[in-house]
N, C-alpha and C positions, 0 to 999 in steps of 0.2 A: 505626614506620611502619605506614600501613595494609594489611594483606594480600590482593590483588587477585589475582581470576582475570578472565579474560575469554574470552564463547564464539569469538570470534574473535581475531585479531591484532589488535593497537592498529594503526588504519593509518599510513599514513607521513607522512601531513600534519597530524598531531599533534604538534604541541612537546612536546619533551623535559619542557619546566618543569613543563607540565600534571600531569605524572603523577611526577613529583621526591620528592613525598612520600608516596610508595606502592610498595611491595613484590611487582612482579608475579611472581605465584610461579608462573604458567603460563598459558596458554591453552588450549582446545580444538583450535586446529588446530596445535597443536605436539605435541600426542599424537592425529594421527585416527587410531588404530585402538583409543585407547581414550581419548576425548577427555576423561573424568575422572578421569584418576588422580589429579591431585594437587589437585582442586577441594576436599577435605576439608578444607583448613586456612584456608581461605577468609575473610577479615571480608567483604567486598565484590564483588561479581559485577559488573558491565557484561555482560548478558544481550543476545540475538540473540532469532532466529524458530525456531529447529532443535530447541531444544531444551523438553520438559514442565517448569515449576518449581514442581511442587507440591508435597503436603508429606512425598510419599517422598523425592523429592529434598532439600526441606531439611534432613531429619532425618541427612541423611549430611556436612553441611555448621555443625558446631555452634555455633562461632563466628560463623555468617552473621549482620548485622547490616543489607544493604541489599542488594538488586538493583535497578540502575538500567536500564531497556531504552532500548534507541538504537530512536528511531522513536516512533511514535504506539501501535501497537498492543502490547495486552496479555494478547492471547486465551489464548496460550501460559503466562501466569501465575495460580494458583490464589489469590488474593489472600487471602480466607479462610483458608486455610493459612499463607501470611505470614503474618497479624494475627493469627493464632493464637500464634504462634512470637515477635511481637513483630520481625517482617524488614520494614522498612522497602520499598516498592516502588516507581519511582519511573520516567516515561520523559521522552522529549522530543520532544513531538508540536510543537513549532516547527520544529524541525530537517531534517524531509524537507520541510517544504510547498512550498519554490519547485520544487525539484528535480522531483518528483511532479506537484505541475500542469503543468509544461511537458512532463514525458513521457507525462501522459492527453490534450494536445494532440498532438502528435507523433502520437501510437500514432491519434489522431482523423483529422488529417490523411493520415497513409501511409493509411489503409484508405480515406477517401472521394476519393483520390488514386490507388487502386488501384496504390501505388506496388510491392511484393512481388510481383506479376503480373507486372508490366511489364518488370521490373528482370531478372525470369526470363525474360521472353521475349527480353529485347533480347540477355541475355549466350547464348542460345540460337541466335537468326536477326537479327543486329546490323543486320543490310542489309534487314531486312522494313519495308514499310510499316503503321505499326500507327497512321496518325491516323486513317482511319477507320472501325474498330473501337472504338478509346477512348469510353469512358463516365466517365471521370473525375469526380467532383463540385467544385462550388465551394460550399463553404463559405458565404459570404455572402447574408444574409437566410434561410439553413434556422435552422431552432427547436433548440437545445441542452437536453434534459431533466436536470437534476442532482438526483440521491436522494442526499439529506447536503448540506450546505450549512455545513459547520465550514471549518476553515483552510482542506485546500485546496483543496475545492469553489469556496470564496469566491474564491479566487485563478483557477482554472477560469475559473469567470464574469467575473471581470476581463479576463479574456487574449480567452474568446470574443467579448464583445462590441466590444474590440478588432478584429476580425476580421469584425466586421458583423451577428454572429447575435443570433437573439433567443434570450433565456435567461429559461427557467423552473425554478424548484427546488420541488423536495419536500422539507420536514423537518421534522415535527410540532415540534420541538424548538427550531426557532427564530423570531424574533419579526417580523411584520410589519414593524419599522422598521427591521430588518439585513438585510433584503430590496433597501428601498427605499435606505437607505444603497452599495450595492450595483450602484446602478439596474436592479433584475430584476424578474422578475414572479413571487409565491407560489404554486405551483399547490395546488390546493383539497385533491387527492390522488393515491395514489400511481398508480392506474389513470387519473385524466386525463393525467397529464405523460406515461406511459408509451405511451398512445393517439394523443397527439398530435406526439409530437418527432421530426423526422428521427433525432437521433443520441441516445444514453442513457449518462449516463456517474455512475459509480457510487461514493462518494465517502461511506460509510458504513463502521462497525465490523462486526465478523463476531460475535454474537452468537447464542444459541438461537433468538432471536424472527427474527433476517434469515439465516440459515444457508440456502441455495438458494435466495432473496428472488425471485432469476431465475429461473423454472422455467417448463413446459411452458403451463401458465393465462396467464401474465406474457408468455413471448416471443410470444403468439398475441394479445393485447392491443395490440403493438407495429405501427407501419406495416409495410406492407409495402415492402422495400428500406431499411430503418431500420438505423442502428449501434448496435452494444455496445461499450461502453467500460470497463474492470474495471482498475484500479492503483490496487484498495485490498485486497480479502480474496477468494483462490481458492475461498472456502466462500461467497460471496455466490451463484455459478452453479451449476447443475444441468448441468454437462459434456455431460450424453445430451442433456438439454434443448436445449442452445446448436446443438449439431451438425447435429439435427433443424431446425432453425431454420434452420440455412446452406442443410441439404442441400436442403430445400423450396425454397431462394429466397426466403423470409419477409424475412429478414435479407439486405442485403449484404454483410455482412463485420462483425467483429469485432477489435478490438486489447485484449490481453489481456499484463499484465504479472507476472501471479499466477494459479495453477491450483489444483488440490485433488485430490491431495496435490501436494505440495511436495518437493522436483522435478517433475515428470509424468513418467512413466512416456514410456518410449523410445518406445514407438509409440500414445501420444496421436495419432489422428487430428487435434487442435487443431493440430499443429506441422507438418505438411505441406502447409495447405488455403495457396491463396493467398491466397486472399480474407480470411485471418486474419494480423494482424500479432502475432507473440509477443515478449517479451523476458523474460528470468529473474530476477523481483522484485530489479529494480536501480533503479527510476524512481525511488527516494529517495538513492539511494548515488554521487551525482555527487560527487567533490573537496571540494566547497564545503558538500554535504549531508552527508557524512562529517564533515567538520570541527565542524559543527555542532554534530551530534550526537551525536559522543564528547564535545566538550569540554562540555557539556550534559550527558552524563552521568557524566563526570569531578564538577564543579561539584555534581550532585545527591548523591554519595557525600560529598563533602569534606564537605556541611553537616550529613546526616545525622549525621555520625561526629564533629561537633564541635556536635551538639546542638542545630543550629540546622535551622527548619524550610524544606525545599527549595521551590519556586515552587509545581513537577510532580510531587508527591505524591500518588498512589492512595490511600493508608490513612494519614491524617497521624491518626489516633488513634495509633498504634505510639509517637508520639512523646512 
C-alpha cells in the first residue's frame, strides 16, 4: 500500500474507497505541536498552504515519490528541488474554481453593499433609522477590472456579467478569442483596467514579478471610491499600501480572503475596519470544493505511483 501523509485531515466528504489503497500513517494536524513527526516514511504527501516543501524538507522524507497540493497554488513548493530529487509535483487547480468565484463575488457584493457596517450598526441601535444615510451601491452597469483571466477569473466574469456589469480583464497571457468567447472586453494594460473599473478583482499567482502588484503607485491609479477584491494570494497587496488607501477614502472598501502573512496577526488593522470584508482563506474549501480537490489529489498520487502520467503535473519530466 502506498504510504500517505497528509498536511491536513482527510475531510469527511471523502469516501472511504478513495483512499482504500493507501496507508495513512499520519497527518499534520494529528500531531500540532509537532506536525512532522511521522512525515519521514512518507511515499506520498497531499500538501496544503502552511507548510515550505523544499528540498530541506524533502531530504528528511526519502521515500517521497509525489506531492500532490489541493488547490491551484504552488508558491509554497520549491519545484526545482522536486525535480532535483525526482518528487513528482502535482495540484488541482479545477477543484476550487466554482467555490472561489462565487466568494470573490460575495466578498464584492458585501463591500459595495456596505453589508459589515450595517449589520454592526443595526445589531448596535436595531430601532435607528439608517435609510437615509445608506450609500449602498448597485452593482449593475459599474465596470468589473479582472487581473488573471485563468479558471476563475473566467468564471468571475461569467457570474459578473450575469449581474449586468461590464467586464474587462488584464492578462498578457491570454488570447484575444478567450476574451471574446467569454463576451468581455481585453483591456490593453494593467494601468488602463486599474484606471478605469469601479471594482478590481485579482485572480493571478503570487509570483516574484506580481509579489505587492497592489502597492502605493497602483492603488493611486485606481478611482476614486473604487473596490479591491483579493481571493487569490495575500502577497499580491502591500497591506500599508491598502490601508492608506482606505484611510484616504481613495478606496471604498475592500474584501479580502487572504492576507500576508498567513494568519494576520491579531491586530491587523484589515480585520476591524468596516468598510473591509475579511474571511480566512476558505473561498475554495466549500463541501463540494473539498471534495474536489482531495479526490483530485488522491487520483494525481494513484497515477504517479502506478507510472502513469497525472492530467495536473508541474514537473512531468520526473516521470
Amino acid at each position: 500500500m502506498i504510504r500517505l501523509w497528509t498536511e491536513r485531515s482527510i475531510p469527511d466528504v471523502i469516501e472511504p474507497d478513495l483512499v482504500s489503497k493507501m496507508d495513512l500513517i499520519g497527518s499534520g494536524t494529528d500531531t500540532p505541536e509537532n506536525p512532522l513527526q511521522v512525515v519521514s516514511g512518507a511515499q506520498a504527501i497531499i500538501a496544503g498552504a502552511s507548510i515550505d516543501y523544499n528540498g530541506q524538507f524533502m531530504d528528511k522524507v526519502p521515500d517521497l515519490k509525489v506531492i500532490s497540493r489541493t488547490g491551484i497554488g504552488i508558491d509554497n513548493i520549491t519545484i526545482s528541488d522536486a525535480t532535483d530529487r525526482g518528487i513528482a509535483i502535482c495540484n488541482t487547480p479545477d477543484g476550487p474554481t466554482i467555490s472561489t468565484a462565487e466568494m470573490a463575488i460575495t466578498l464584492m457584493l458585501n463591500t459595495a453593499k456596505k453589508v459589515k457596517a450595517y449589520h454592526n450598526a443595526m445589531c448596535s441601535h436595531p430601532q435607528q433609522d439608517f435609510i437615509s444615510a445608506y450609500q449602498g451601491l448597485e452593482v449593475n452597469g459599474l465596470m468589473l477590472g479582472l487581473i488573471g483571466l485563468g479558471r476563475i477569473g473566467s468564471r468571475v466574469a461569467g457570474i459578473a456579467k450575469a449581474l449586468g456589469m461590464k467586464v474587462y480583464a488584464y492578462d498578457p497571457f491570454i488570447t484575444d478569442e478567450h476574451a471574446q468567447n467569454l463576451g468581455i472586453e481585453r483591456a490593453s494594460s494593467l494601468e488602463w483596467v486599474l484606471s478605469r473599473a469601479d471594482v478590481i478583482s485579482l485572480h493571478l499567482p503570487l509570483t516574484t514579478d506580481t509579489y505587492q502588484l497592489m502597492n502605493t503607485d497602483r492603488f493611486n491609479l485606481m478611482k476614486r471610491g473604487a473596490i479591491l477584491i483579493n481571493a487569490a494570494r495575500g502577497g499580491l497587496v502591500d497591506e500599508s499600501a491598502l490601508i492608506q488607501a482606505l484611510d484616504t477614502e481613495h478606496l471604498m472598501g475592500a474584501g479580502l480572503d487572504v492576507f500576508d502573512p498567513e494568519p494576520p496577526e491579531v491586530g491587523n488593522p484589515l480585520l476591524q475596519r468596516e468598510n473591509v470584508i475579511t474571511t480566512p482563506h476558505l473561498a475554495g474549501v466549500t463541501g463540494a470544493g473539498k471534495e474536489r480537490m482531495w479526490r483530485m489529489a488522491i487520483e494525481n498520487i494513484m497515477a504517479v505511483m502506478h507510472g502513469i502520467k497525472p492530467e495536473n503535473i508541474i514537473n512531468p519530466e520526473v516521470l
